[in-house]
N, C-alpha and C positions, 0 to 999 in steps of 0.2 A: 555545777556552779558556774555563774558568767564571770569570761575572762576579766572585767574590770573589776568584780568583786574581789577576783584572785590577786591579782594586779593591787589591788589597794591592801589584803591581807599580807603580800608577800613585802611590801614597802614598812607596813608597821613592823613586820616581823625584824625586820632590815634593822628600825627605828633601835630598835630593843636591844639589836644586838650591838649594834655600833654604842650605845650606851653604855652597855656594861663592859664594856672591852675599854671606854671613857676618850674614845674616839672624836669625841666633838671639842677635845679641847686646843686651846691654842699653842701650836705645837713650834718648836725652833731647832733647829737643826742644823750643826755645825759637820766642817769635814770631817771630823775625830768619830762621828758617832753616826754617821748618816748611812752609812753602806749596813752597819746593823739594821737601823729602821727600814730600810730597804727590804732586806729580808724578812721582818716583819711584818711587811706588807703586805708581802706576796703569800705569806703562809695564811696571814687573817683573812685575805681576800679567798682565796680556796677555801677554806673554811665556811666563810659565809656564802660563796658559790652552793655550797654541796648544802648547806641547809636549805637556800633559798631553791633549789631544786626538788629537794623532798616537799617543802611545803606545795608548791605549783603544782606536781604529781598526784598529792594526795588533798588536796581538794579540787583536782579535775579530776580527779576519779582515772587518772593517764596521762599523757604527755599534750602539752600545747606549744607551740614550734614559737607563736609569736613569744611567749612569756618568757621561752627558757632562749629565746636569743635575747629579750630585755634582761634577763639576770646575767648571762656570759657578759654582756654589753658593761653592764652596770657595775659587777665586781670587777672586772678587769681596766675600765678606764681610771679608777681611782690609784691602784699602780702602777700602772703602763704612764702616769702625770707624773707622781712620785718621784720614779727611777729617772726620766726625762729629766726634770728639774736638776735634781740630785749632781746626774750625767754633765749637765750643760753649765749649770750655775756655782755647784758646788755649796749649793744650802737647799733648807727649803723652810720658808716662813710665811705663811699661810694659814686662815681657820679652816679647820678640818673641814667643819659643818658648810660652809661656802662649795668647799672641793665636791661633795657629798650631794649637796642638791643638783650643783649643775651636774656633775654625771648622771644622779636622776632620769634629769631634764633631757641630757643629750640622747644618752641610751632609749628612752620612751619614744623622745621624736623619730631618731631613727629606725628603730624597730618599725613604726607604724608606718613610716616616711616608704619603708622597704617592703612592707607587708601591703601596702597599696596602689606601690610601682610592680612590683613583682612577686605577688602572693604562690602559694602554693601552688603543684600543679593539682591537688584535690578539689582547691578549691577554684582554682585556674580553669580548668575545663569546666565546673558550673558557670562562671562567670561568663567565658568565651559562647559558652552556650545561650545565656539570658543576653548578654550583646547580640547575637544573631538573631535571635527572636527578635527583638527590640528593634534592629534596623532594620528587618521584613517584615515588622509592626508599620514600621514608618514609612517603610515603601509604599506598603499599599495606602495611608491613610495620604500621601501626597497623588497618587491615583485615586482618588476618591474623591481629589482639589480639584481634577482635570475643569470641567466646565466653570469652575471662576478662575481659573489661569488671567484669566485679560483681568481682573477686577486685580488680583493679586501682583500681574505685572506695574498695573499703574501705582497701586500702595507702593512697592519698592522703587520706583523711581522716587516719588516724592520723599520715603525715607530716607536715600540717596542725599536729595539737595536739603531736606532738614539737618541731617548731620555735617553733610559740610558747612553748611551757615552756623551750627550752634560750635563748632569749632575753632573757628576764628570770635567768635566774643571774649573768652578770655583775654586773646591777645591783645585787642584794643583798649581792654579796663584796664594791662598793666601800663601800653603807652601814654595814656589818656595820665595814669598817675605820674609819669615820669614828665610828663607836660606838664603839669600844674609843679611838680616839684623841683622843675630848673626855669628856666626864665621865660616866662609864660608869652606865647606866639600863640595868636586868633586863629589865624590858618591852619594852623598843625591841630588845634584843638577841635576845631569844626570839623575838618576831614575825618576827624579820628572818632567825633561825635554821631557824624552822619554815617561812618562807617557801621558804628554796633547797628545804630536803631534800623538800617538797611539789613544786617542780618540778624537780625532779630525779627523784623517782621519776617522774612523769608523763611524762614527758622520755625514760626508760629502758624504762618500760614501753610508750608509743607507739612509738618506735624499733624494740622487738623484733617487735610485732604488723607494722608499715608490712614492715621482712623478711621477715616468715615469709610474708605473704600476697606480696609481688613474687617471693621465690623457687617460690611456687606458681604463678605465673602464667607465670614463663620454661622451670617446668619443662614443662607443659602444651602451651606455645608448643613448644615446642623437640620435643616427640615428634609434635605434630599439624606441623607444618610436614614433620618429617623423615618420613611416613608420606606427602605430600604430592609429596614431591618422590621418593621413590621409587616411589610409583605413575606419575609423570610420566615419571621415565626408566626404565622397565622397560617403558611403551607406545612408547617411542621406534623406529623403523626401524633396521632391521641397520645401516645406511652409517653412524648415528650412534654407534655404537660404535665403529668401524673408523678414524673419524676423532677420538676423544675418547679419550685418557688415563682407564684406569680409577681410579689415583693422585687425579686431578682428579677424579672422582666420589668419591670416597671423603672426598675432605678438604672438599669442599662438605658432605656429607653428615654428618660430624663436625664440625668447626672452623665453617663458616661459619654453620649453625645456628644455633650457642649465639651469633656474633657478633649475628647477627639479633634475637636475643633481649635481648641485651643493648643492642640501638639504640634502645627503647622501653621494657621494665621498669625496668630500670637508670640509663639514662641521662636518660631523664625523671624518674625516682623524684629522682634529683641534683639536677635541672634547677630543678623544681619547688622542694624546700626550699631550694638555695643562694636561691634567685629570694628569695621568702617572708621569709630571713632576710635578707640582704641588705638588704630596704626595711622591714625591721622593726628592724634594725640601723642603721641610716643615719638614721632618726629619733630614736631613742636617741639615737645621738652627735651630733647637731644641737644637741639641750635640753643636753648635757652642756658643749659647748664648739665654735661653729660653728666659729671660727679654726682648731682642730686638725681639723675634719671637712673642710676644704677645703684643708689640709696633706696630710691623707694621701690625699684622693682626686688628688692629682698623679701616683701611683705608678698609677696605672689606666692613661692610653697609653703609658708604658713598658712597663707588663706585658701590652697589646693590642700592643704591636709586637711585643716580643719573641714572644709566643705564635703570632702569624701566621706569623713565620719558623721559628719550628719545624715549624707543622704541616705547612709546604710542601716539609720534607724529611723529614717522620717518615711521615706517610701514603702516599709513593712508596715508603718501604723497607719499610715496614707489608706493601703490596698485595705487594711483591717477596718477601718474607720468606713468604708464604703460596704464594706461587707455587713458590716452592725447596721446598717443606712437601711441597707437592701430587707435584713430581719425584722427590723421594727415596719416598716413599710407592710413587710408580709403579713406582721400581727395586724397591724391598724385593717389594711384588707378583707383578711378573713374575719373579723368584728364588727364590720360594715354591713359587708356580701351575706354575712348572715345573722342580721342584728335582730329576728324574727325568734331565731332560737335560744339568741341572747336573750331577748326579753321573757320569752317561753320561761326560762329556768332561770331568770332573775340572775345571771351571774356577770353584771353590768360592772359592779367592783373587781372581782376577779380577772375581767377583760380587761379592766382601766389598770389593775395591777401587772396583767403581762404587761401590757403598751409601756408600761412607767419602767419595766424590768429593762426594756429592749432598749428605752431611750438613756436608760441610766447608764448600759453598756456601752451606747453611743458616748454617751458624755463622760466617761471615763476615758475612753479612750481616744477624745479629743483634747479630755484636758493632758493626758498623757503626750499625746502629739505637740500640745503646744507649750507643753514646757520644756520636749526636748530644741523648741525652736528658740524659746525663748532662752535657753543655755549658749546654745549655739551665736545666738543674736551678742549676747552679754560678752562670750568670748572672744566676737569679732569685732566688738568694739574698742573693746580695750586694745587689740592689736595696730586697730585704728588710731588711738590716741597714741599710743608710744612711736607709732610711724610719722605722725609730725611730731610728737615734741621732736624726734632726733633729726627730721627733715628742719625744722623752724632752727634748730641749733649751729648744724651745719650750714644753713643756707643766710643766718647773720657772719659766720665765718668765712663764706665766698665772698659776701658784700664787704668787708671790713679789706678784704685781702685787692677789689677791684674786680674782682672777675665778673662779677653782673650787677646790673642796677637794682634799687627797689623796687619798678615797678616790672622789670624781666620775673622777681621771687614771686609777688603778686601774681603774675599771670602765672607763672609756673605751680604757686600751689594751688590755684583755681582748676590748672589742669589735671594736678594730682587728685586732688578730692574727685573730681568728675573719671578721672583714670583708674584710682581706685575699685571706685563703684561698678566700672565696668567691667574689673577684670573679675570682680564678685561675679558679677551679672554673668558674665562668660560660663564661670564655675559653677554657676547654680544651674543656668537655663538647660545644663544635660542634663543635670538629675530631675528636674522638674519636666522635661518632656520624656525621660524616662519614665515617668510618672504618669505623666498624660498616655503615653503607648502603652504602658499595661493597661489602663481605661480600656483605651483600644482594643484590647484583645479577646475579651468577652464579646464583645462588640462586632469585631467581626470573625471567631468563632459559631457566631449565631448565624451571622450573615454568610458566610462558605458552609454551613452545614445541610447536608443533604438530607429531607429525609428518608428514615428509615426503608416507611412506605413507599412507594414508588408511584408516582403520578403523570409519568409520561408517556403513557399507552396512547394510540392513536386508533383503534380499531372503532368504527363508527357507522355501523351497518346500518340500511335504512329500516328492515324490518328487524325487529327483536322479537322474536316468543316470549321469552323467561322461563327459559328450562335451567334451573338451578343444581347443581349438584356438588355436595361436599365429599369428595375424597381421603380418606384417611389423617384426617386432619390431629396434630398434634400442636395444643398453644399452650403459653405461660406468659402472664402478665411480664410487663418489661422492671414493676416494682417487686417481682415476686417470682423472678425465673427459676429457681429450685420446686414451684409448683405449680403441676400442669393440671391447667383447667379442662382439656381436651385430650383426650387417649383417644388415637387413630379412630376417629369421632366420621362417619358417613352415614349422609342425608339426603333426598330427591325431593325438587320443590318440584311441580307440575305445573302447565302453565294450564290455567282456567280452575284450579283446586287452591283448596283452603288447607293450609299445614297450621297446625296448634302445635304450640313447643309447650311442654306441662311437665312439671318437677317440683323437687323442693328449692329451698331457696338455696343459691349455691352451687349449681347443678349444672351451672353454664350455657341457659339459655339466654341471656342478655349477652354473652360471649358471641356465640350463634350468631345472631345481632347484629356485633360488631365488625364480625371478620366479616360478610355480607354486604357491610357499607363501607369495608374499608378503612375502617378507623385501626386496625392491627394486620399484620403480615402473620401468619403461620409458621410456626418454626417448620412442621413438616407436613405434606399434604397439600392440598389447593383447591379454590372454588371456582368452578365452573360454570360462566354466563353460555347459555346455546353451544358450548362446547368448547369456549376459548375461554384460556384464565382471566381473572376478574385485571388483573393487572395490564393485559393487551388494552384493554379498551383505554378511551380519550376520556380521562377525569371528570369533566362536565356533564359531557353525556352519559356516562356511566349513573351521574347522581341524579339526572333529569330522568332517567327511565328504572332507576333503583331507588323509591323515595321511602321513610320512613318518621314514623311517629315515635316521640318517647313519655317512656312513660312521666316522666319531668319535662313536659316542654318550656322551651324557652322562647321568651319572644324580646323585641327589642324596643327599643324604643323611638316611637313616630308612631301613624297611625295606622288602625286596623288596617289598611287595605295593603300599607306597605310590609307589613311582614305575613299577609296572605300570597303578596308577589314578589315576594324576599327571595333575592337572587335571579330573578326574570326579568327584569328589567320593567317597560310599559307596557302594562293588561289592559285592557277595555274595562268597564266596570263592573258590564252585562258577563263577563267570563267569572270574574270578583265574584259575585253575588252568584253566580250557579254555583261554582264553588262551597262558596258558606250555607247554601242550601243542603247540600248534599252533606254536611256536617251539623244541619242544625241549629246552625250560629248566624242565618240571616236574622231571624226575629226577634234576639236581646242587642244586636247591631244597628239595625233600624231603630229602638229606641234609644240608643245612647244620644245626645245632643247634638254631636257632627255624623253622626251613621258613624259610614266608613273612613270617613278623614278625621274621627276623635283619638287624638293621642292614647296609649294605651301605658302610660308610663314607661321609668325604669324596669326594666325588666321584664313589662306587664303587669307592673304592682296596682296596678286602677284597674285591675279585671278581677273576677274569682278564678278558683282553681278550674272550674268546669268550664268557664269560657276561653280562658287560657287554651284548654284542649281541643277546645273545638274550633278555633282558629287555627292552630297548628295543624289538625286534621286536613282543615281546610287548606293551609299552604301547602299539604302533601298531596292533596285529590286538583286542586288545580293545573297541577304539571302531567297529571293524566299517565302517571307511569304505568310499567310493565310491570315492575317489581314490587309489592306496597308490602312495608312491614310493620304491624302496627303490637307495641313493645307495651302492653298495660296499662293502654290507652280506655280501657273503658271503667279504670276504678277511681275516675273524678265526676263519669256521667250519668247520668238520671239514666230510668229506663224508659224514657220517649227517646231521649237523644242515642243510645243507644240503638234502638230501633231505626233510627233513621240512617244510621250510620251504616248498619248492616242493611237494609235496604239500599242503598248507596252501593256498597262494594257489592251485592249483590246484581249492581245494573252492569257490572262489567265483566262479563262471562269466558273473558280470554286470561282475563289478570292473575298472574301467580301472587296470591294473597300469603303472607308467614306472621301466624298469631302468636304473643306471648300474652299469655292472661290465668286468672285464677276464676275466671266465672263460668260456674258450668254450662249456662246459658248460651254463653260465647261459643265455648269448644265445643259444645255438640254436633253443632250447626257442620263442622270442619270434615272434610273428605279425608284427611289422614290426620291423628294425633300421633303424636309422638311423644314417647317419653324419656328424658334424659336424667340420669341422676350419675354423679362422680363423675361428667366428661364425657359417658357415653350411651346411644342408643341401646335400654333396656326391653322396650316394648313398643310396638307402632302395630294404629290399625284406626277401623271407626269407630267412632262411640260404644256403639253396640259389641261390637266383636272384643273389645277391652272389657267390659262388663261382663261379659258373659264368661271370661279369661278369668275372671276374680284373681287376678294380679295384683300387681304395683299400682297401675290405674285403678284397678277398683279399691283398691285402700286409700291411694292417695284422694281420691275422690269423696270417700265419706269422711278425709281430716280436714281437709283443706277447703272443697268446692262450697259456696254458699249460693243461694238462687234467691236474691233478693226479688 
């Protein structure tokens, strides 16, 4: 159960008791009979201690340290008054019920007052912990400011001379009143006249410059970090997609940015002039009237407690609110990216009911969020109002006495409301850039993460064979590491031979695949290019002379020509177009409108399935690799394009070619098949020598192979 729930049951319970005991009535007390009630006191107070003990206990299911010091607190200051009185006066005449709230009152504030100066050490070491994170949050997002330091230096100067001009306006509106209110002098009043509107413009015009330059600074921040962080996770290894929310990328990538940005330009930009005015403000109102300066500075740990408690349930709804942000994003996403399938099975409602689900959660726990703000806000107003009525009271009784004019109160409570506000502003701006630095930390989480994979091989031979060889290779998906797709799994690709990988589905030939291009690390084992692990080599060239087709190509959007030379930067055209010959895909290219410069959509969504593939073909055969693997690449093609295709790879007699296919046609043709089922090498040979085997090959061949 939550401590304020407890807190509130253990209060009613209080209520009831002090009831029937008839505690709330007006009590009088003479010397003859007061040391009895004395004693009374002390036994009913124990009493009500030891229950309101049991209650706390048993409905926290254990002991809570804040609760059971507000009940010690609370039953003992009601007699520890008593006896005092009693002791000092020699009566005591008083409404119980008066005594009874403000112990309440006192007891709660204290408890809390003490519970967030000096909390447990249980909870002490988390706290001290989330503080350290948080200021090596901040460190580095102020290192991440470095290149607009000058834009940032010039914003704080000008904050600088806006706050000392808006500092002195007060003070001129109260002389200005004491001018008209004693015996009116032109001179005094024009000095005092041209004084505001001189700082006032000065005041307006550093103001504007201090903006323009911090909003140049976050916007600066905000594109170099986000360029930062997409470079970072676009070198990230395949597992890391597979386990990560694209939603959760997306909203770091929007949302948490601009938070980042605003943890440093913004929030220091506040930080800075509230600070500045505050202790510019605070000596003002000293010279003007110390009594009322040490009046209103009482409202400062009420409005530091209050503020504590807020923050410690706004910044858990805060992070939660961004989390629900990041889920509905992920639904809307994946409803888009595959709104084919959506349509397929008509479940357009269904879809529109997740998205509704996801934003409902959002907006619950916004409205949640903002009605703890709006508790909060309510709270601090009223504080606000009882801090002048008793400021406005006492400071008619300095005037009345001489000690300052009307127009000294005037200026003084102008600087109070502005002083006020600041010392809020103070109290808020940690929690709120508390709040920004957690943003931060996903953030750059993403950005310090290494991948798994390893991509900084340098080895860059000029000749390459393509002698392949897997080693005892043991893998398990990084979603699914309790199952290994790969048992000490060893493979020999040839350079100038054709390998077919053939199995059932499942079997860990598109794994093969994988680990070959790099997209996973091996947990044990390793692949061997010409005799060095695939990992020595230099990433680029590794992929320039390792190329591969899938059987899902992807292509991008812009035109043909640019994702036939996607990632090569400028090809000739005449390279272009041999390319898409030797894939078959010059002659439905030549007839689209622009050839080679027609957009091919999103995605490739203005293509068919089979030109789609023959394009990608093509961006694989134009980089002229050593290593070509082509992953189920021919169950989108006709049997011309087909043909063409294997005449193609057949024009390059050195190439270590690695087939994934179900068509018998295809695997014939292959100098070694292989057969893999559970992870590992069951059967290898040629066509012929498998058939004649009447094995696994030749069964799996009369379920599976079809010869259209």
């Amino acid at each position: 159960m939550h401590v304020v729930g407890v807190f509130i049951l253990a209060v009613c319970v209080d209520v009831i008791i002090c009831v029937v005991d008839h505690r709330f009535a007006y009590i009088k007390c003479d010397q003859a009979i007061s040391y009895t009630n004395v004693l009374r006191e002390w036994v009913a107070s124990g009493i009500r201690w030891l229950i309101l003990q049991g209650v706390i206990t048993f409905a926290r299911n254990g002991s809570s340290r804040v609760l059971q010091r507000w009940v010690t607190s609370h039953c003992l200051l009601g007699p520890i008054f008593f006896t005092g009185h009693i002791v000092m006066l020699g009566s005591f005449e008083l409404e119980k019920s008066c005594v009874w709230l403000l112990n309440l009152l006192a007891a709660a504030t204290a408890c809390l007052f003490w519970e967030m100066s000096w909390p447990d050490k249980s909870y002490q070491s988390n706290g001290e912990k989330r503080r350290q994170t948080a200021r090596a949050l901040f460190k580095r997002v102020i290192l991440l400011y470095r290149p607009d330091y000058i834009l940032l230096f010039g914003a704080f100067v000008f904050l600088s001379l806006a706050v000392l001009c808006e500092m002195f306006i007060p003070f001129y509106t109260g002389q200005v009143i004491d001018i008209l209110k004693s015996q009116y002098q032109w001179n005094d009043f024009l000095t005092a006249i041209l004084f505001m509107g001189f700082f006032s413009l000065g005041s307006s015009f550093s103001a504007g410059c201090r903006g323009g330059l911090f909003m140049c600074a976050i916007n600066s921040f905000t594109c170099r970090v986000r360029v930062k962080l997409f470079r970072s996770l676009v070198s990230q290894e395949i597992g890391f997609y597979e386990t990560t929310k694209t939603g959760d990328l997306s909203c770091r990538l929007s949302t948490d940015t601009n938070l980042m940005a605003r943890a440093v330009a913004l929030n220091v930009n506040v930080l800075l002039r509230t600070f500045i005015k505050t202790l510019g403000m605070l000596s003002l109102m000293v010279s003007l009237s110390w009594k009322l300066t040490v009046l209103m500075l009482m409202e400062t740990p009420i409005t530091g407690l209050l503020q504590n408690i807020y923050d410690t349930f706004y910044q858990k709804l805060v992070q939660e609110v961004q989390n629900s942000i990041a889920r509905a994003n992920d639904a809307a996403e994946e409803a888009v990216s595959g709104i084919r399938t959506v349509r397929g099975f008509r479940t357009e409602k269904s879809e529109s009911r997740r998205y509704d689900d996801r934003l409902m959660d959002t907006h619950n726990l916004k409205t949640k969020r903002d009605t703890v703000r709006a508790v909060y806000l309510l709270v601090r107003r009223l504080t606000e109002v009882g801090m002048k009525v008793a400021m406005l009271y006492y400071g008619r009784l300095i005037i009345q006495s001489g000690e300052m004019s009307t127009g000294n109160l005037v200026s003084f409570i102008l600087y109070q409301s502005d002083l006020a506000d600041n010392i809020r502003t103070l109290i808020y701006i940690f929690g709120d850039m508390l709040n920004s630095v957690s943003a931060a930390g996903k953030v750059i989480e993403y950005l310090d993460r290494k991948p798994e994979v390893s991509t900084e091989g340098t080895l860059q031979p000029d000749v390459l064979k393509g002698h392949v060889q897997f080693q005892n290779l043991t893998f398990s998906y990084p979603t699914r590491p309790d199952q290994k797709v790969l048992k000490d799994f060893s493979l020999e690709l040839k350079p100038g031979q054709m390998t077919a990988l053939v199995g059932s589905s499942g079997g860990g030939k598109t794994t093969c695949v994988g680990l070959l291009e790099r997209f996973y690390q091996a947990q044990e084992g390793e692949i061997l290019l010409d005799g060095q692990p695939l990992q020595n080599y230099q990433h680029k060239y590794l992929h320039m002379k390792v190329a591969m087709v899938g059987q899902e190509p992807v292509l991008f959007s812009g035109s043909v020509k640019d994702n036939i030379t996607y990632g090569l930067g400028e090809c000739s055209l005449q390279r272009v177009q041999e390319a898409a010959r030797k894939a078959n895909a010059h002659g439905f290219i030549s007839q689209l409108e622009k050839g080679y410069d027609t957009d091919v959509g999103e995605r490739g969504g203005l293509l068919s399935g089979g030109q789609k593939q023959r394009i990608a073909i093509a961006r694989a055969l134009i980089r002229e690799p050593q290593v070509l693997i082509l992953d189920e690449v021919t169950s989108c093609l006709d049997t011309e394009s087909e043909q063409m295709v294997q005449k193609a790879l057949a024009s390059c007699p050195n190439q270590t070619l690695l087939v994934v296919a179900h068509r018998l046609k295809t695997i014939e043709r292959a100098d070694q098949i292989v057969v893999i089922d559970n992870g590992t090498v069951i059967e290898k040979g040629t066509h012929k020598e498998l058939m004649e085997r009447q094995g696994s090959y030749y069964r799996l061949s009369e379920r599976l192979f079809t010869d259209s």
